[in-house]
C-alpha positions as CSV (number, residue, x, y, z in Angstrom):
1,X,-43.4,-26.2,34.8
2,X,-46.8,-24.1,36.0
3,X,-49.5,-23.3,34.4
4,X,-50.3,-19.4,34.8
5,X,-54.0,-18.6,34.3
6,X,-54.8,-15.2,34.8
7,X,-58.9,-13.5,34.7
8,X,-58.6,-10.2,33.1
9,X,-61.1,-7.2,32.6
10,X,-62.0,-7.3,28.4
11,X,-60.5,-4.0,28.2
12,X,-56.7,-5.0,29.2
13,X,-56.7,-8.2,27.6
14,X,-55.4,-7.2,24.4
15,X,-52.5,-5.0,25.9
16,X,-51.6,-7.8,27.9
17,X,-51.5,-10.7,25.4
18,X,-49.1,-8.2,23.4
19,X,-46.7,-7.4,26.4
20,X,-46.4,-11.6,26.8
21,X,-45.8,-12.3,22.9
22,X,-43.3,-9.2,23.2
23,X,-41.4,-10.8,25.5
24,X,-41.6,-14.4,24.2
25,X,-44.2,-16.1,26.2
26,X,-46.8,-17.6,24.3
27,X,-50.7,-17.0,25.5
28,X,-53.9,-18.3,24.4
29,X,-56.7,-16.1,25.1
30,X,-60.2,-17.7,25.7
31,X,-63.5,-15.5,26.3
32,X,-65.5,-15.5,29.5
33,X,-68.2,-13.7,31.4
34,X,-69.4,-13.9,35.2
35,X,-68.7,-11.9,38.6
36,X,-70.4,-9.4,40.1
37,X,-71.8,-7.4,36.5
38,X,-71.4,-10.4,34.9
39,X,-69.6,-8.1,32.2
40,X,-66.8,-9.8,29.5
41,X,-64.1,-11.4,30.5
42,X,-60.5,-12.9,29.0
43,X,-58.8,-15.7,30.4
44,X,-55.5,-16.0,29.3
45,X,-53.6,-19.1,30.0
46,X,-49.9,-19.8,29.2
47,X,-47.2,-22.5,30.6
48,X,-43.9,-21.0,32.0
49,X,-41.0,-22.3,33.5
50,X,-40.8,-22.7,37.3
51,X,-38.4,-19.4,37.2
52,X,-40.7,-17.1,34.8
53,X,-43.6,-17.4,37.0
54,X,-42.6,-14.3,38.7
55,X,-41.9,-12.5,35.8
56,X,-45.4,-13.5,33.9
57,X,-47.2,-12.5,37.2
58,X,-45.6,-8.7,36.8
59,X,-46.3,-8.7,33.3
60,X,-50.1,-9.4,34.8
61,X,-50.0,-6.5,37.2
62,X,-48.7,-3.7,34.8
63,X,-51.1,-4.6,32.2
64,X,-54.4,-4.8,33.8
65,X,-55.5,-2.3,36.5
66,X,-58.1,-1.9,38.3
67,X,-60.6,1.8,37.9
68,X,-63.9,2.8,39.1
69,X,-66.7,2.5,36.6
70,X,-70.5,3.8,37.4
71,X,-73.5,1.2,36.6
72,X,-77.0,0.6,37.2
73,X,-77.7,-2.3,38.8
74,X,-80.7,-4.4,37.6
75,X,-84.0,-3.5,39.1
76,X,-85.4,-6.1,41.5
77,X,-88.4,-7.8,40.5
78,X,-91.0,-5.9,41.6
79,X,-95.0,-6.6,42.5
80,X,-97.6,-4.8,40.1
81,X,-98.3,-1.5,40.9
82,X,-94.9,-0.9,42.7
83,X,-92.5,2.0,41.2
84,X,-88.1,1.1,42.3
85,X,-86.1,3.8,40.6
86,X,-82.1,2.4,41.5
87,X,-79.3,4.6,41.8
88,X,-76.3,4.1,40.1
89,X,-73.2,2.7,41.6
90,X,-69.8,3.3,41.5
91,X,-68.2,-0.1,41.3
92,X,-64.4,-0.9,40.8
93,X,-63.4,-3.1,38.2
94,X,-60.1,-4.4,36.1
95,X,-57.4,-5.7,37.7
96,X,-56.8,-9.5,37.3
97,X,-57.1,-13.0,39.5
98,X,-54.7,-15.1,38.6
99,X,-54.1,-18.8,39.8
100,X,-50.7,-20.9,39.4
101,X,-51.1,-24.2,39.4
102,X,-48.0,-27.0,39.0
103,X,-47.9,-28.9,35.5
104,X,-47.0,-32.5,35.7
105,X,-46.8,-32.7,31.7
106,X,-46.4,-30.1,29.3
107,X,-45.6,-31.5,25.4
108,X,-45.7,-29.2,22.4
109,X,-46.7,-30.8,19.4
């Protein structure tokens, strides 16, 4: 038994909770923030079977990609009198981290 937990974009998180129900897989979806925007998150955790790891990881991958998104960063904080005008930047975000870690006990109730 492993437990899958994947860090998905906001965005893909719905598609990607219905592509595991769809095939059976039960997920529970918890919201989180951080990185490098510090934008929404979804963590989706699940546990699998030893053998459906691979096939939870590929549902992962076709469900959550990543794209290029444009954003201002946050002005530094600046001395009085100074003038910082910041450029927007293209950034890439999506796509998903996912860790697999081993279960030792897995009951359902």
């Amino acid at each position: 038994m492993k437990l899958v937990v994947a860090i998905v974009h906001s965005e893909d998180a719905g598609a990607l909770v219905d592509a595991l129900l769809e095939k059976e897989f039960r997920a529970t979806r918890l919201s989180s923030s951080g990185g490098f925007l510090k934008q929404s998150n979804a963590t989706i955790i699940l546990g699998v079977d030893d053998a459906e790891v691979d096939e939870v990881v590929g549902i992962v991958r076709e469900n959550c990609t990543s794209r290029t998104q444009v954003v201002n960063p946050m002005p530094p904080i600046m001395e009085p009198g100074e003038f910082f005008m910041p450029y927007p930047l293209e950034v890439e975000v999506g796509g998903a981290t996912v860790f697999v870690l081993p279960v030792e006990r897995f009951e359902r109730l």
